[in-house]
MARMIKE-155087 format. One record per residue: residue in one letter; residue number from 1; x, y, z of N, C-alpha, C, O in turn. Coordinates in nm, 3 decimals, always signed. Example, Ala and Ser with C-alpha at 12.3 -4.5 7.8 and 13.67 -1.06 7.14 Angstrom:
BEGIN
A, 1, +1.319, -0.569, +0.780, +1.230, -0.450, +0.780, +1.320, -0.330, +0.780, +1.424, -0.332, +0.846;
S, 2, +1.285, -0.225, +0.708, +1.367, -0.106, +0.714, +1.290, +0.003, +0.787, +1.341, +0.114, +0.804;
END
This chain:
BEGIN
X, 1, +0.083, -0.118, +0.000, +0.000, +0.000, +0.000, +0.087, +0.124, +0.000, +0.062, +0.212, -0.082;
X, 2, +0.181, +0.136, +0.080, +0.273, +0.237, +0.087, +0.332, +0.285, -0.040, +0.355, +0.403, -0.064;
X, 3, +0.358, +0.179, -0.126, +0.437, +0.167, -0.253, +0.355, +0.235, -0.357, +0.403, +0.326, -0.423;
X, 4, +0.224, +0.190, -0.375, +0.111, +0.290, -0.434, +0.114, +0.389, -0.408, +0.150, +0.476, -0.488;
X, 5, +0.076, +0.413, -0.279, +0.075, +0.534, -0.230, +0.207, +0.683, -0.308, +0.187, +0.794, -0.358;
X, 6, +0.334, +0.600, -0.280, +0.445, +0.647, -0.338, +0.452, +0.677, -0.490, +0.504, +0.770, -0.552;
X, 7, +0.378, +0.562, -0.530, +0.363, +0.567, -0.743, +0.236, +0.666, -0.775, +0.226, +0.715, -0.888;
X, 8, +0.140, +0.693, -0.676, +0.043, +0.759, -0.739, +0.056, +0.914, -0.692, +0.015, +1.010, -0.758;
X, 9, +0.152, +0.926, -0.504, +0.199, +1.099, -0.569, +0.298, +1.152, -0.636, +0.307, +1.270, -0.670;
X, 10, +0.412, +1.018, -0.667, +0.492, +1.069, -0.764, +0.426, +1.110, -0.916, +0.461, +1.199, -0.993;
X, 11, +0.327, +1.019, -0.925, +0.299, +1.013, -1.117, +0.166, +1.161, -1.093, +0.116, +1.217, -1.191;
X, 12, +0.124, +1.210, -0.914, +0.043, +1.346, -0.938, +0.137, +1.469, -0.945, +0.126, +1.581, -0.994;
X, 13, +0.228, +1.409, -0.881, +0.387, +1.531, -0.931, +0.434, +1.550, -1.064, +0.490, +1.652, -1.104;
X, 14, +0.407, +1.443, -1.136, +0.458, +1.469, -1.285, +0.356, +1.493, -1.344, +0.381, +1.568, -1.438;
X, 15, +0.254, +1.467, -1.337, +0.131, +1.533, -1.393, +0.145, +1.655, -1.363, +0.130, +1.739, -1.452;
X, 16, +0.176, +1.692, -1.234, +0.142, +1.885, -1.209, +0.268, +1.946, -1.299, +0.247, +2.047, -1.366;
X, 17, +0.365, +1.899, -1.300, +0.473, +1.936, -1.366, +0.467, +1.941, -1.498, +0.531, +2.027, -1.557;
X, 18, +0.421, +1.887, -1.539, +0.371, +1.821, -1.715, +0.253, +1.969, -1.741, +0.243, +2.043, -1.838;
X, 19, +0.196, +1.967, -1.640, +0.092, +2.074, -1.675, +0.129, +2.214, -1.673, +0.092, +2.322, -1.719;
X, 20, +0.223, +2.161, -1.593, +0.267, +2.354, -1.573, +0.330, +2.387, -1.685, +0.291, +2.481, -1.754;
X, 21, +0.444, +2.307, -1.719, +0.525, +2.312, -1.858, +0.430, +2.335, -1.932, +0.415, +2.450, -1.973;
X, 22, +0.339, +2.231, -1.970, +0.230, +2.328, -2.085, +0.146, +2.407, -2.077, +0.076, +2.439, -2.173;
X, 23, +0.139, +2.441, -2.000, +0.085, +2.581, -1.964, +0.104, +2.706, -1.964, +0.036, +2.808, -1.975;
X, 24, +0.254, +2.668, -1.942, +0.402, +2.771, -1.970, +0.433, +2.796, -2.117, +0.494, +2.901, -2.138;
X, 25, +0.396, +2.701, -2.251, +0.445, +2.690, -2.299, +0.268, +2.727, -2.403, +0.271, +2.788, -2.509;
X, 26, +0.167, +2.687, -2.356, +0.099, +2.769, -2.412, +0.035, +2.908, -2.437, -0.037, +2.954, -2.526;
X, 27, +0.087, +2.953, -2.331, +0.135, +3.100, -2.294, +0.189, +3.158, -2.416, +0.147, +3.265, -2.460;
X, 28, +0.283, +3.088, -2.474, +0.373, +3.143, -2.570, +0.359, +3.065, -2.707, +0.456, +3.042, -2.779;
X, 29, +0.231, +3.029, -2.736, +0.208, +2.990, -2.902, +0.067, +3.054, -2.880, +0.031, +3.059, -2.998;
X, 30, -0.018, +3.097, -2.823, -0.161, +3.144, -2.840, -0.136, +3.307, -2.813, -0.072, +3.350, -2.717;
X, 31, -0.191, +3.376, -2.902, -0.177, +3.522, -2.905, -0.324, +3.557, -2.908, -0.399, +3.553, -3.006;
X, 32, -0.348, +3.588, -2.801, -0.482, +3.691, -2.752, -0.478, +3.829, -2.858, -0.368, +3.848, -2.910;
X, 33, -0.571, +3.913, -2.889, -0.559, +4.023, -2.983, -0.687, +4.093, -2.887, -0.796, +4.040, -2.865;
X, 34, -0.651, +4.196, -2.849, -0.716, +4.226, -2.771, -0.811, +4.362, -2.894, -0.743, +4.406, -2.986;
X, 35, -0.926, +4.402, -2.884, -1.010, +4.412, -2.958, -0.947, +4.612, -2.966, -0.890, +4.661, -2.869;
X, 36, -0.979, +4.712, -3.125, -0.947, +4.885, -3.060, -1.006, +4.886, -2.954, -1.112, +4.824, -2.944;
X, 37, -0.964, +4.940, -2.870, -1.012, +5.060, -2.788, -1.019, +5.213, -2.814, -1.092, +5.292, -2.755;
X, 38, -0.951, +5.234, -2.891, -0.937, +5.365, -2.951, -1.064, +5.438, -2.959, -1.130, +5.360, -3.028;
X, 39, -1.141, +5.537, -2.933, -1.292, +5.618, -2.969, -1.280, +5.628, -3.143, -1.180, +5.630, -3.215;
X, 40, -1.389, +5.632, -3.168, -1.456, +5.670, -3.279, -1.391, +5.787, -3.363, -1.303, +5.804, -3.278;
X, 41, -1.370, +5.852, -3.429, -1.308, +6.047, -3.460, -1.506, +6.060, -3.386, -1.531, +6.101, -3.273;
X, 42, -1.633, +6.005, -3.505, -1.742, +6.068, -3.443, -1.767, +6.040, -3.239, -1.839, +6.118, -3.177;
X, 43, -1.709, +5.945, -3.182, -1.730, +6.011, -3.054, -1.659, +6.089, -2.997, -1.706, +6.157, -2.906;
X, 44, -1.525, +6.099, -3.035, -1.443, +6.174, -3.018, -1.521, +6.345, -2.997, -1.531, +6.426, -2.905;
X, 45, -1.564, +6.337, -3.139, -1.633, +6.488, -3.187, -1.759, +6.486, -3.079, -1.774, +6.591, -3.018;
X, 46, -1.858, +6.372, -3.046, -1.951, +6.409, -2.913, -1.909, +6.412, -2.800, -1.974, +6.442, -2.700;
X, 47, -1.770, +6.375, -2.808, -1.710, +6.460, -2.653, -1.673, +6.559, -2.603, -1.645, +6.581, -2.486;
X, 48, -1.670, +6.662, -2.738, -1.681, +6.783, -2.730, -1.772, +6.895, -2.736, -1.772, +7.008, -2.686;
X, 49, -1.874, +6.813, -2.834, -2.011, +6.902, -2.837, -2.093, +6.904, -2.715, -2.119, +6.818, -2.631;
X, 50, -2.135, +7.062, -2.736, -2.252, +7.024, -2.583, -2.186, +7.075, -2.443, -2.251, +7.110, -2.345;
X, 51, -2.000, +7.071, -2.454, -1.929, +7.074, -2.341, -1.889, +7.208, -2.301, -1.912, +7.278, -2.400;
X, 52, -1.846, +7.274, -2.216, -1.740, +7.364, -2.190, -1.610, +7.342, -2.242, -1.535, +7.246, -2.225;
X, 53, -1.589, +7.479, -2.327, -1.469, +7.471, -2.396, -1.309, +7.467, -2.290, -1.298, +7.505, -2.174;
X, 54, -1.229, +7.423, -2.358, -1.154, +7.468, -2.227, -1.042, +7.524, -2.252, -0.975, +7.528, -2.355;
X, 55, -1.023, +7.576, -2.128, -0.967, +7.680, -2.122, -0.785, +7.707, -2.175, -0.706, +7.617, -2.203;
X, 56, -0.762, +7.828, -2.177, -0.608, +7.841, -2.264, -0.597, +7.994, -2.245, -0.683, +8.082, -2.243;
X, 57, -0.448, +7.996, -2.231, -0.363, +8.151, -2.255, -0.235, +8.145, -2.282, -0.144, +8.130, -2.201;
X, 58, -0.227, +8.161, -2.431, -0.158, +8.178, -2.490, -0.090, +8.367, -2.560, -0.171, +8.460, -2.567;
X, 59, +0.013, +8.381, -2.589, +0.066, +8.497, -2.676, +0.088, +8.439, -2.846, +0.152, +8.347, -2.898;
X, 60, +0.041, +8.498, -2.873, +0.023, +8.511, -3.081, +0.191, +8.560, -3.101, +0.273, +8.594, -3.015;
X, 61, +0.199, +8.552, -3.200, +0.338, +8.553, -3.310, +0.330, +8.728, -3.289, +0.447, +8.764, -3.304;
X, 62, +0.257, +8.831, -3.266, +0.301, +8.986, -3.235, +0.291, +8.997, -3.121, +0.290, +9.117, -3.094;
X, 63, +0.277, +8.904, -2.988, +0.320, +8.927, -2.865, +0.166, +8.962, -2.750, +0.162, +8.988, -2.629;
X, 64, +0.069, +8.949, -2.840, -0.060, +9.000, -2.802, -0.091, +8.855, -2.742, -0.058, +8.747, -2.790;
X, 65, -0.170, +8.883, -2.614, -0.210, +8.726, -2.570, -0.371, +8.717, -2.540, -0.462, +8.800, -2.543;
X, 66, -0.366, +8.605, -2.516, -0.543, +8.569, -2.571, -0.567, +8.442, -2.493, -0.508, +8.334, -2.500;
X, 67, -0.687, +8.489, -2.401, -0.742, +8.378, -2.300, -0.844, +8.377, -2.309, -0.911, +8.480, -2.297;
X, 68, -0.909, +8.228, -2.342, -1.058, +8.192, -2.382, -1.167, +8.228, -2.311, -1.279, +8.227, -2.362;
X, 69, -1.145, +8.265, -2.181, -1.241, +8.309, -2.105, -1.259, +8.503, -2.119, -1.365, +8.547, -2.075;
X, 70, -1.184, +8.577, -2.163, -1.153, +8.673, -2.220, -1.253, +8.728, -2.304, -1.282, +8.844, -2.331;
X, 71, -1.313, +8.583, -2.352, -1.368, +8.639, -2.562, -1.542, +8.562, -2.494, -1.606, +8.502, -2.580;
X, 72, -1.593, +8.568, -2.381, -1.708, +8.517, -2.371, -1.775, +8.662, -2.367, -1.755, +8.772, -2.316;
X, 73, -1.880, +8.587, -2.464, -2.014, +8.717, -2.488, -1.950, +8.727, -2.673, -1.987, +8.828, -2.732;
X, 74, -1.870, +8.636, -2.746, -1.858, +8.648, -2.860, -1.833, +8.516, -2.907, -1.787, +8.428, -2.835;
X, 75, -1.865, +8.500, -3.039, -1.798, +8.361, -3.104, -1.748, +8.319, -3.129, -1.748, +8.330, -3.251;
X, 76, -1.631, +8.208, -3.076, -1.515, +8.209, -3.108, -1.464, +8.064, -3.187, -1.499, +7.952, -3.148;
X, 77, -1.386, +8.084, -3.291, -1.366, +7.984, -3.382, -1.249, +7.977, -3.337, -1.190, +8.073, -3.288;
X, 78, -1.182, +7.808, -3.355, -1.053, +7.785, -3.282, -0.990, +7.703, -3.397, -1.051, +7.603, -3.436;
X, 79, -0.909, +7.727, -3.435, -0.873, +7.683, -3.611, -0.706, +7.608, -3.570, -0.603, +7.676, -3.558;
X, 80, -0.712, +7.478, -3.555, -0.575, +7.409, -3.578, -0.535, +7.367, -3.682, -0.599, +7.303, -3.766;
X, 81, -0.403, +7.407, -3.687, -0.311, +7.374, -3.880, -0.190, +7.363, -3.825, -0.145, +7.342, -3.713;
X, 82, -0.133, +7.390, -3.977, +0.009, +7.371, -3.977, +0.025, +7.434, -4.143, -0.056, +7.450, -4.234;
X, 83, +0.165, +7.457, -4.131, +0.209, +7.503, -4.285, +0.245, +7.403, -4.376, +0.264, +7.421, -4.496;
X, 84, +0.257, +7.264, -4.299, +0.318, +7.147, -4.419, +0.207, +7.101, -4.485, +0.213, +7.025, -4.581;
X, 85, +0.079, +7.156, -4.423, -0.034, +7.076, -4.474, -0.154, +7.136, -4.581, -0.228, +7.226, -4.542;
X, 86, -0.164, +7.095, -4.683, -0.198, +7.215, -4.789, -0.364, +7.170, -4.759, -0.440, +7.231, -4.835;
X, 87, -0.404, +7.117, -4.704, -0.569, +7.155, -4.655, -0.583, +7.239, -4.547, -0.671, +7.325, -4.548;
X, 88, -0.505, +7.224, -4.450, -0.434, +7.398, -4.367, -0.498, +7.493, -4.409, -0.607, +7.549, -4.397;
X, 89, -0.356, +7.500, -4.485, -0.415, +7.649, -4.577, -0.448, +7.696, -4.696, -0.399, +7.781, -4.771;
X, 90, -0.555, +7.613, -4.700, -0.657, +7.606, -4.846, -0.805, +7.638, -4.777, -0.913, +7.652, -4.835;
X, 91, -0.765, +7.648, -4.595, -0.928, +7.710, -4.553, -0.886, +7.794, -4.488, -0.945, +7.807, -4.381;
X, 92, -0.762, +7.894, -4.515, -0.696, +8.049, -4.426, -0.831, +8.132, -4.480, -0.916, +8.172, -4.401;
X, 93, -0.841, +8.152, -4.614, -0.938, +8.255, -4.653, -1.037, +8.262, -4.674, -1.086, +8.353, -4.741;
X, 94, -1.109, +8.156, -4.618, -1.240, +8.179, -4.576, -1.268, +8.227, -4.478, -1.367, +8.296, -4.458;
X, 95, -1.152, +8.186, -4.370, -1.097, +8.222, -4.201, -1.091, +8.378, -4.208, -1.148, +8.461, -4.137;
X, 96, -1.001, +8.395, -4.318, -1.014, +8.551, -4.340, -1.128, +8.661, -4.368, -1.141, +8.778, -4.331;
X, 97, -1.200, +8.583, -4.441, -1.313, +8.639, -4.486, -1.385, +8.641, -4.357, -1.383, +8.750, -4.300;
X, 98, -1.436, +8.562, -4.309, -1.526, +8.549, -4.181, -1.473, +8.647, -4.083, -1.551, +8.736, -4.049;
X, 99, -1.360, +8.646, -4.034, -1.307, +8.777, -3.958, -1.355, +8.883, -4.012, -1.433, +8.962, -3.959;
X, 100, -1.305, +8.890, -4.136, -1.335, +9.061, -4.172, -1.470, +9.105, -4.176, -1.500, +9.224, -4.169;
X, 101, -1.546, +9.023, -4.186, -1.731, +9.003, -4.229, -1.806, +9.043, -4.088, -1.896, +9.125, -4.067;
X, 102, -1.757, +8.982, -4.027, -1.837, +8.961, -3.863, -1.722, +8.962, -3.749, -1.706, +8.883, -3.656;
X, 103, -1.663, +9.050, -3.777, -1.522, +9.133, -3.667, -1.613, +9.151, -3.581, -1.578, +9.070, -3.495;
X, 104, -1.732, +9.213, -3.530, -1.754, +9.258, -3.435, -1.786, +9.135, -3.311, -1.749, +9.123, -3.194;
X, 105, -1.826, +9.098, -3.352, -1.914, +8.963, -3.294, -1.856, +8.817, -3.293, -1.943, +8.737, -3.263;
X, 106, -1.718, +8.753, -3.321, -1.665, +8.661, -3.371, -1.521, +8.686, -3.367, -1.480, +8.770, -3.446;
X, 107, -1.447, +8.635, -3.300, -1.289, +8.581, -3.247, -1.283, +8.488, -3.297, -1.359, +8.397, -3.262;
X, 108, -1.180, +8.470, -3.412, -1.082, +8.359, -3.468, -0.998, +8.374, -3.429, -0.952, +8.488, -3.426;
X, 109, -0.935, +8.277, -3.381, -0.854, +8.235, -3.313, -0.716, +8.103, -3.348, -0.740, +8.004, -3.279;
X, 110, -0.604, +8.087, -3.422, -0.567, +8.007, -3.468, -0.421, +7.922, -3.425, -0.327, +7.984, -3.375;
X, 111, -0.419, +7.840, -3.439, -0.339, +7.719, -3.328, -0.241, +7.686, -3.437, -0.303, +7.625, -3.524;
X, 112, -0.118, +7.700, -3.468, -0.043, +7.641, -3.560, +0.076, +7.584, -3.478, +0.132, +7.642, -3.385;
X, 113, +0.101, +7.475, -3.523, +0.231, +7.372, -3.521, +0.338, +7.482, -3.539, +0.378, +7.517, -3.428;
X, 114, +0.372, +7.518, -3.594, +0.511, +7.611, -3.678, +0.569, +7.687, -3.575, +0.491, +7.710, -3.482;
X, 115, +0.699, +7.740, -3.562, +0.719, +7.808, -3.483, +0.704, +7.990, -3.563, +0.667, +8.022, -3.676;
X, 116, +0.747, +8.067, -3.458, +0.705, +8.211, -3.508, +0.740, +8.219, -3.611, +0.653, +8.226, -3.698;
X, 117, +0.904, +8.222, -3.658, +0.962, +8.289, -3.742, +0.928, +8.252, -3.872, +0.947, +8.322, -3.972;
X, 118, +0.861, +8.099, -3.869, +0.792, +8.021, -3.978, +0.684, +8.068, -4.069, +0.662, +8.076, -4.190;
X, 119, +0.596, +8.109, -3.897, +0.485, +8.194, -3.943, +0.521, +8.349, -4.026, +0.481, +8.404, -4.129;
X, 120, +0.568, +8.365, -3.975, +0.591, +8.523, -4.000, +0.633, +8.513, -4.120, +0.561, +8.567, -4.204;
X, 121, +0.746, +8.450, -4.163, +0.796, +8.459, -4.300, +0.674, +8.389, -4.390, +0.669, +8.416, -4.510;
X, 122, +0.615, +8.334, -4.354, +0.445, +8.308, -4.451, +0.382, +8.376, -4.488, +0.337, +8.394, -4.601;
X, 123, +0.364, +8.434, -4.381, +0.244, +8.602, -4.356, +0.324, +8.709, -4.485, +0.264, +8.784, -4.562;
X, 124, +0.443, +8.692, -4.480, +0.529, +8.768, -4.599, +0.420, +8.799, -4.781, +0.384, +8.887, -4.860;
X, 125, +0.415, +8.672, -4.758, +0.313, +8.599, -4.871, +0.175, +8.604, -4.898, +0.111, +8.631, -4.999;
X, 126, +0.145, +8.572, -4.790, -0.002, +8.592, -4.765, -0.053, +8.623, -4.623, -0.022, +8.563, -4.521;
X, 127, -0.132, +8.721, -4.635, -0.223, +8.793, -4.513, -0.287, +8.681, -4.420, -0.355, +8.597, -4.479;
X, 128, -0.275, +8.668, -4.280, -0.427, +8.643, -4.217, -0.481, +8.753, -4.118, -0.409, +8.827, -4.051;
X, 129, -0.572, +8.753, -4.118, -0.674, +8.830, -4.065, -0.670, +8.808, -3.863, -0.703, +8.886, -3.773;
X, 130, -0.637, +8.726, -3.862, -0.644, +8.702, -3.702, -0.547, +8.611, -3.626, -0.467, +8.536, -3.682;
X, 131, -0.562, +8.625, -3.490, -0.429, +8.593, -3.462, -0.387, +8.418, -3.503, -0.459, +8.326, -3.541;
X, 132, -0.216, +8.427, -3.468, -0.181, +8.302, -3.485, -0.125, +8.283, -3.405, -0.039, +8.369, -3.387;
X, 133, -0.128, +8.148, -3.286, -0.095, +8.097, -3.174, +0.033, +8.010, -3.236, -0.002, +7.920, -3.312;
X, 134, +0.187, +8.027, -3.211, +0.290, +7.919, -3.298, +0.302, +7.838, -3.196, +0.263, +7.863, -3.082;
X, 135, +0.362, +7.728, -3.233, +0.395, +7.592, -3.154, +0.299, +7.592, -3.049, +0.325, +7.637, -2.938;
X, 136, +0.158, +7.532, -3.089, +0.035, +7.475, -3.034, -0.004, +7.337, -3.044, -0.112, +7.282, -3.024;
X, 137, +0.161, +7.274, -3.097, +0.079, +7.129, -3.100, +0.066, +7.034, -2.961, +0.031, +6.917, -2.977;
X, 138, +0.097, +7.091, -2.809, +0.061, +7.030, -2.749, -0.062, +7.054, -2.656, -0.119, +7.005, -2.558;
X, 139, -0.069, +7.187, -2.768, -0.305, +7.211, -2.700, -0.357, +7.137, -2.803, -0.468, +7.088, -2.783;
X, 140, -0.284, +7.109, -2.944, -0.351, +7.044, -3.066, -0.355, +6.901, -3.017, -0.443, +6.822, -3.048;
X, 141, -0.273, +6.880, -2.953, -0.279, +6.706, -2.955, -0.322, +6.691, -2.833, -0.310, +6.570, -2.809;
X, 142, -0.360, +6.739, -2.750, -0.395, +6.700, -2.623, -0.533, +6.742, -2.570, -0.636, +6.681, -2.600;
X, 143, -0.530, +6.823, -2.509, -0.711, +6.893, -2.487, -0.805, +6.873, -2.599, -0.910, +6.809, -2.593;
X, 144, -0.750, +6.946, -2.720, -0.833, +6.964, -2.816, -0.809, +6.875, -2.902, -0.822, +6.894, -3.023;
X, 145, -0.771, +6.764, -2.847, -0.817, +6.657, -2.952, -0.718, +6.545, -3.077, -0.779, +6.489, -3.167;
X, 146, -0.577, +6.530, -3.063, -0.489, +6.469, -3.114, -0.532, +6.380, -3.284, -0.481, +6.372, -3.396;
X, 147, -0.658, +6.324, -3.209, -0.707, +6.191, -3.309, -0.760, +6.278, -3.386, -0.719, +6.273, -3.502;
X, 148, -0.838, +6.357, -3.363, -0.932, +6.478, -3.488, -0.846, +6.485, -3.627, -0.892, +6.482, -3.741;
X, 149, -0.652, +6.498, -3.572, -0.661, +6.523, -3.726, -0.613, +6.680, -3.731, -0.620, +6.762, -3.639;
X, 150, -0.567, +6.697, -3.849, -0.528, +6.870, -3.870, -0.533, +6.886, -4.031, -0.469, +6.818, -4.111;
X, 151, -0.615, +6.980, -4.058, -0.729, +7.072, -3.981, -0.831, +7.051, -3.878, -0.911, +6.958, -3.885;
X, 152, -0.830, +7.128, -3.792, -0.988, +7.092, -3.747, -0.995, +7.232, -3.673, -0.899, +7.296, -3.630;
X, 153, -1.135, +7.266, -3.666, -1.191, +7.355, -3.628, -1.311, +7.328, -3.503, -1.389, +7.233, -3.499;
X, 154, -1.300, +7.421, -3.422, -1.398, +7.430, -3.290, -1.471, +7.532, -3.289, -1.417, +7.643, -3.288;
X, 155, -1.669, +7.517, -3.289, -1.684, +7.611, -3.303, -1.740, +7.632, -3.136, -1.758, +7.536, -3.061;
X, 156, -1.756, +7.740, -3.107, -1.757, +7.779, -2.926, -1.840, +7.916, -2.958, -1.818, +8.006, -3.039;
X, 157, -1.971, +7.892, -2.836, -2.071, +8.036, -2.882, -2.046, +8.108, -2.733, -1.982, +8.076, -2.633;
X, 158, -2.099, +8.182, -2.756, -2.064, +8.319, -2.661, -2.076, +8.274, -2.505, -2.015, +8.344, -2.423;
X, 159, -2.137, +8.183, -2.466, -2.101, +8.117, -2.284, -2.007, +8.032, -2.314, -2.047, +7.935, -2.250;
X, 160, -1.869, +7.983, -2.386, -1.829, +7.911, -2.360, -1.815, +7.765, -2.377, -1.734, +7.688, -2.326;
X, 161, -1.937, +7.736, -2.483, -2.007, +7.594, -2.511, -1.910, +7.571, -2.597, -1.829, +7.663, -2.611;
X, 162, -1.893, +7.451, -2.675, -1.824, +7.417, -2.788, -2.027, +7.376, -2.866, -2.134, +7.334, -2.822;
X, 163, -2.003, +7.395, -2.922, -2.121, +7.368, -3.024, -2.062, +7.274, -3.169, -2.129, +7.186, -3.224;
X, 164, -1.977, +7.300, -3.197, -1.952, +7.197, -3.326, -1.812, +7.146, -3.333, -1.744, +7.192, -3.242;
X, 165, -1.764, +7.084, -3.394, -1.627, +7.036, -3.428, -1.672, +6.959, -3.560, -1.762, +6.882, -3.594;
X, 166, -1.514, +7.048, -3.640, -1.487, +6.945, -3.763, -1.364, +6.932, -3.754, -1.283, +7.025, -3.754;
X, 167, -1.334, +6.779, -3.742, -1.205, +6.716, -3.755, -1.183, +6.719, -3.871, -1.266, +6.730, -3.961;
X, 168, -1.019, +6.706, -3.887, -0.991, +6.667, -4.079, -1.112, +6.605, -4.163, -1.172, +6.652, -4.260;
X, 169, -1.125, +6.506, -4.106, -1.182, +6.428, -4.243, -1.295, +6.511, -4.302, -1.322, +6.481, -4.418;
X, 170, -1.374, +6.617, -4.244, -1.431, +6.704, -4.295, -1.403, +6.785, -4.378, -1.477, +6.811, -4.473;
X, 171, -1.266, +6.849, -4.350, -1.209, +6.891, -4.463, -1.160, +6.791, -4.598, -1.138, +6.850, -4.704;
X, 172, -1.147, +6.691, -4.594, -1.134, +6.639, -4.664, -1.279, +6.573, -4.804, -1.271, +6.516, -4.913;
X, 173, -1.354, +6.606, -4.747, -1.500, +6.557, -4.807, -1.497, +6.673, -4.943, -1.521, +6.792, -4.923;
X, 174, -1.464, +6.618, -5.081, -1.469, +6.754, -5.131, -1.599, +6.853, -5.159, -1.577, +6.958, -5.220;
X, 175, -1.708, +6.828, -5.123, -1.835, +6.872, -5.133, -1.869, +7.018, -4.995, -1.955, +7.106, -4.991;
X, 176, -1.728, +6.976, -4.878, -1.709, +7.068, -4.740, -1.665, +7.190, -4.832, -1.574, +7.202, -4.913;
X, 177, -1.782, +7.290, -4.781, -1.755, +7.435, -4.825, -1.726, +7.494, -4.664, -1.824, +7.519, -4.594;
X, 178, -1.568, +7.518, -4.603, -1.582, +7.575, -4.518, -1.610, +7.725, -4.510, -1.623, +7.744, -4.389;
X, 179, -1.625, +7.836, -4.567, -1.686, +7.947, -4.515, -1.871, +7.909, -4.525, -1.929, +7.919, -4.417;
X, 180, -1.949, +7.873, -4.634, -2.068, +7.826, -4.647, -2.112, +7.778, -4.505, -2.214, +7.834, -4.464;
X, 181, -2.061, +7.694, -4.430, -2.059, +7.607, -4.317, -2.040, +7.708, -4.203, -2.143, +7.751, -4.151;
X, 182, -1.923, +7.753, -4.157, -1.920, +7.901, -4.082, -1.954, +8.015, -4.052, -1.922, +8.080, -3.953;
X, 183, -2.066, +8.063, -4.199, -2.144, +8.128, -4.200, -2.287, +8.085, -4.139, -2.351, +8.133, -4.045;
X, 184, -2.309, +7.999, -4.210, -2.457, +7.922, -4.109, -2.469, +7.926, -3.939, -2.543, +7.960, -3.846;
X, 185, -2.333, +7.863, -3.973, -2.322, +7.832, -3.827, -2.351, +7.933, -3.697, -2.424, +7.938, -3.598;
X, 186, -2.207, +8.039, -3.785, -2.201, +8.181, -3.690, -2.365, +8.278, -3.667, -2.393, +8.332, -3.560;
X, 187, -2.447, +8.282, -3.779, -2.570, +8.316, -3.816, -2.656, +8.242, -3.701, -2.716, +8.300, -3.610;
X, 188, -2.650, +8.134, -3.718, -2.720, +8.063, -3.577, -2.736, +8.052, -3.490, -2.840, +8.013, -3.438;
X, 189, -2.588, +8.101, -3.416, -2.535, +8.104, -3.339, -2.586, +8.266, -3.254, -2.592, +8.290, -3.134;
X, 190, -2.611, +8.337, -3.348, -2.672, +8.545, -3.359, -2.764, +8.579, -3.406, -2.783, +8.674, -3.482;
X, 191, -2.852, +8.481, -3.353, -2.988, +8.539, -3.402, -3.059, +8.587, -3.324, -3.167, +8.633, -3.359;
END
């Protein structure tokens, strides 16, 4: 009996051992894939609508500085780019236009990657109408939104709300008329 006893916890020792080894060893031929987690760009964009914008104080490329809580009781458009990116600035002059149109009532406001001297020597070339915030890509990629994409625009009504967002891919739709769209909007927004 003893002798059994001895053969059947040795052969439950090599069984546990046998099991562990493959267990160990299936560990390392089966690859789990764990499913995105990543948000949507569209929930992304309903995590901003509806919300309190938030907040920022920054100085523009002429030294003038600008804090979002500053511009409440007006409409403020929040425009992220860059100069490498030719959908950027293929929607400056509508940006422009809208400033000059509805200056009284409406703060554009614009977030560029580039540093000053970048900007400035651009502006050489071509005019914008309102300010430019340089090296903003870590309000671009972070608060306001990384995954969105560049261009994208925030639109924010006079308490502070964010009311719309268009991430890139909006600009990218070629049928997106951004001043058409900004105009509505701002109009809606002042009635």
């Amino acid at each position: 009996m003893c002798t059994r006893l001895k053969q059947f916890s040795t052969l439950i020792i090599v069984f546990l051992f046998t099991f562990s080894l493959s267990a160990q060893n299936a560990a390392g031929h089966f690859l789990v894939e764990l499913e995105n987690r990543a948000p949507s760009v569209q929930d992304l964009v309903k995590g901003y609508e509806g919300f309190p914008s938030i907040p920022f104080q920054a100085n523009d490329i002429k030294g003038n500085q600008y804090a979002l809580q500053d511009l409440k009781g007006k409409t403020v458009f929040l425009y992220f780019w860059n100069l490498n990116n030719g959908n950027s600035l293929a929607q400056l002059d509508a940006l422009n236009l809208m400033q000059s149109r509805y200056r009284d009532n409406l703060q554009i406001i614009s977030f560029a990657d580039d540093d000053k001297e970048s900007l400035i020597s651009y502006l050489k070339s071509r005019p914008i109408d309102f300010p430019i915030i340089p090296k903003s890509k870590t309000l671009s990629d972070g608060p306001y939104g990384g995954d969105l994409g560049t261009p994208k625009l925030f639109i924010i009504d006079e308490y502070g709300i964010i009311k719309w967002v268009f991430p890139e891919s909006s600009f990218n739709n070629a049928d997106f008329n951004l001043y058409n769209v900004m105009e509505t909007l701002y109009k809606q927004l002042n009635m």
